[in-house]
N, C-alpha and C positions, 0 to 999 in steps of 0.2 A: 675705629675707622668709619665705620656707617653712620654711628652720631654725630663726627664731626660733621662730617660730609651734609648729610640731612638737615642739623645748625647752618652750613653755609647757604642752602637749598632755601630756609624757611626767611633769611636776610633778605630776599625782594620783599616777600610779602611783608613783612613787618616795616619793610621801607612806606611800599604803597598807605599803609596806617598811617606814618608820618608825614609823609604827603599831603594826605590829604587834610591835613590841619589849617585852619583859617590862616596863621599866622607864618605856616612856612607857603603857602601856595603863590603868592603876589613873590615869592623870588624865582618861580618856576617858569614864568612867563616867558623870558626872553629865551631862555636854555630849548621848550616847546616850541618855540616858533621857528628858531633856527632846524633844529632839530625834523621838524615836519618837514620843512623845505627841503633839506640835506636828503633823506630818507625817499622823498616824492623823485627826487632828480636820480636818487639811487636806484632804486627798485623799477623805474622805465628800464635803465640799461640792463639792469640783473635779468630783465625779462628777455633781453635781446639775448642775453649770451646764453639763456637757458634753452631758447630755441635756438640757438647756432647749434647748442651742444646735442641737440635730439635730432639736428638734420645731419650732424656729422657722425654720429652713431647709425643713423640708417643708411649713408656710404658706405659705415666700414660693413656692415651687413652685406652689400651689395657684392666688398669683396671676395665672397665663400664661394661667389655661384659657379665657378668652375668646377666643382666638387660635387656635381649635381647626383653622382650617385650615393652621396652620402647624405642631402640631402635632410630627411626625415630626422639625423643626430644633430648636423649643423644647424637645422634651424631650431632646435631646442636648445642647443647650447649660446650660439647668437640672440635668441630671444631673453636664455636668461641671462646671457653678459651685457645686453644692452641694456636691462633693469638695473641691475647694479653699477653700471659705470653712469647711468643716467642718476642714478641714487647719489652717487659719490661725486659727481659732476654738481648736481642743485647744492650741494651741502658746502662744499668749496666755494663755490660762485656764491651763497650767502655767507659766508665767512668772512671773504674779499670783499664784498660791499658793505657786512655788517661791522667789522673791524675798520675798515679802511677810511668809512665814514661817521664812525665814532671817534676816531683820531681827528678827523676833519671837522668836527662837529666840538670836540672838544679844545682845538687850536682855538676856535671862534668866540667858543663862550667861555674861557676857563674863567676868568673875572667873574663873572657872575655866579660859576656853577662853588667856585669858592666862597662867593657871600652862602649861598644856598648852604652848604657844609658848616658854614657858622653859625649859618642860623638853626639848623637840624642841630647840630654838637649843644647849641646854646640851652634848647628845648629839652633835650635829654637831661642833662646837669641842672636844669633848674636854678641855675646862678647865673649872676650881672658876669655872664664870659664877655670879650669885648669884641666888640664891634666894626670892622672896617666898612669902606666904601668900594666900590668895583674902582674906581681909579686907584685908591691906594695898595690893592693887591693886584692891579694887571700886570706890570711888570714882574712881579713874581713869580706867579700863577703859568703867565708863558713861558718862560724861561722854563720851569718845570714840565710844560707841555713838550717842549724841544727835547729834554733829555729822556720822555719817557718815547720819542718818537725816536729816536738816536736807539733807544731799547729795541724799539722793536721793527725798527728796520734791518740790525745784526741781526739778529735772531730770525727774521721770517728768511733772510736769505737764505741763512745757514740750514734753515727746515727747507728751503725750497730746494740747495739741491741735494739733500735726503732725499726727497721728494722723487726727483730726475732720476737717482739709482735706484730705488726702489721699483719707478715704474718700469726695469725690464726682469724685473723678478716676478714670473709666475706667483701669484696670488698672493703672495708679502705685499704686493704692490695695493690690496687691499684697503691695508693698515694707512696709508697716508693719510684720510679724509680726518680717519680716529686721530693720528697725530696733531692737524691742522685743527682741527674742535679742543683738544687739549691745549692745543697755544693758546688758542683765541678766550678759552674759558680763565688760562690764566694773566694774557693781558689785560682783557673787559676787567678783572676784579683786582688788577695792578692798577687801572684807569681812577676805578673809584674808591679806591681804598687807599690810592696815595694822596687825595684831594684834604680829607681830615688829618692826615700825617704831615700832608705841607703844611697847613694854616698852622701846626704846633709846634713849627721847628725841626721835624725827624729830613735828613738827608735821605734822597733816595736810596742808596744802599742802606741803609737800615731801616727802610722800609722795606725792600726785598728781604732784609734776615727775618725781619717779623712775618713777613707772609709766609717764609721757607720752614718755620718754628709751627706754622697751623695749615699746611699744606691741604689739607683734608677740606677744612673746612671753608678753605680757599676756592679749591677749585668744586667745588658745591657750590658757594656762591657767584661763580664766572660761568661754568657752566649753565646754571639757570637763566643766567643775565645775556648769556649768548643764546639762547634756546628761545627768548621770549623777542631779542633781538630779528631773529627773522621771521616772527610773526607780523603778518601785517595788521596794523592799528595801533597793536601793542607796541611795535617799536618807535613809534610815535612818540609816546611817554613815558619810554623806559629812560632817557637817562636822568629827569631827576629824581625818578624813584628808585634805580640803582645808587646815585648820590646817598640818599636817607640810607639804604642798604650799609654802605659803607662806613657811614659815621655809625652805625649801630655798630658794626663789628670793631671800630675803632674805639669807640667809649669801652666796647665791653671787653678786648682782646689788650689792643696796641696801648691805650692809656696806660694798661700795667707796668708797660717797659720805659716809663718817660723816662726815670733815674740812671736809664743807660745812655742817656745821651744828656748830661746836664747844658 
């Protein structure tokens, strides 16, 4: 379990190595530049709602003060539940912005982020693999972007009202942010791990069996990718070098099962 996990973990950085190669960087251009702009327009509003969320945790504070002879207990316990729900508040609110415009981000460029993934797969194998153009795989590429968003819009709903019930359970209610980090770790590395799996021909469900077969080392690698995702700078140029991530786990994982899908 810890190895796999730690393999999934060590797939950015090995991405960023391939990155940074002469001949994949000139496809990384456009996927950066979108990508900056998408992430600048993001992170203004994340900021808004992280101060809506700190001014609305000091109302409900406000609420106790009836209770003034208790006083000295409520404002310990007030102070430490507004660290925590302020904790669980930032982590949600970069979630939603860092998922949501990853999706948006990845409608935009799929075209390209797919040359990008041929040309990393290409590098790896070290053979004449071939070659498309961004016009001859956008139609594809989107199409794919729609069903993987069709994915995860069931699914975040169905987690949202988990979500709803859980938040009137004393301290289960906790556990939500952990849940919402878990999706998010294993959408981001559904996002780029099915990019080398489309340009090969695998259907998205059997992409999902393959990812479901290295669970481990899956969500190691979405997790990191979600983790570096609400860094600022870094998220900047995280999605071509989660892309390289991807194909690395692809050449080295998913290639083995081609003969299950002739």
């Amino acid at each position: 379990m810890i190895k796999p996990l730690s393999n999934g973990i060590t797939l950015i950085f090995r991405g960023f190595e391939l990155a940074k190669k002469p001949n994949i960087r000139p496809y990384m251009i456009v996927p950066l530049i979108v990508n900056i702009l998408l992430f600048s327009f993001a992170g203004y509003f994340a900021i808004d709602l992280i101060n809506d969320a700190l001014s609305g945790l000091d109302d409900t504070v406000d609420l106790w003060s009836w209770l003034d002879w208790l006083e000295p207990v409520i404002n310990t316990i007030a102070s430490t539940l507004k660290w925590v729900l302020l904790i669980a508040a930032i982590l949600l609110i970069l979630f939603i912005a860092g998922s949501v415009f990853t999706m948006i981000t990845h409608m935009l460029v799929s075209p390209f982020i797919g040359v990008l993934a041929e040309k990393v797969e290409k590098d790896l194998h070290k053979t004449n693999y071939p070659s498309h153009t961004v016009t001859q795989i956008a139609g594809r590429t989107i199409k794919r972007e729609f069903t993987k968003l069709k994915y995860w819009i069931t699914r975040a709903l169905g987690l949202f009202v988990v979500t709803i019930i859980l938040s009137f359970i004393p301290v289960v209610q906790m556990i939500s942010p952990v849940l919402w980090y878990l999706f998010g770790a294993w959408i981001l590395a559904l996002q780029y791990m099915d990019v080398p799996a489309d340009n090969n021909g695998k259907s998205f469900e059997e992409v999902l069996r393959l990812m479901q077969k290295n669970r481990a080392e899956v969500m190691g690698f979405g997790g990191a990718t979600l983790l570096l995702t609400s860094i600022p700078i870094i998220n900047l140029v995280i999605i071509p070098i989660a892309v390289a991530g991807g194909v690395i786990f692809w050449v080295e994982k998913m290639s083995d099962n081609r003969s299950a899908n002739p």
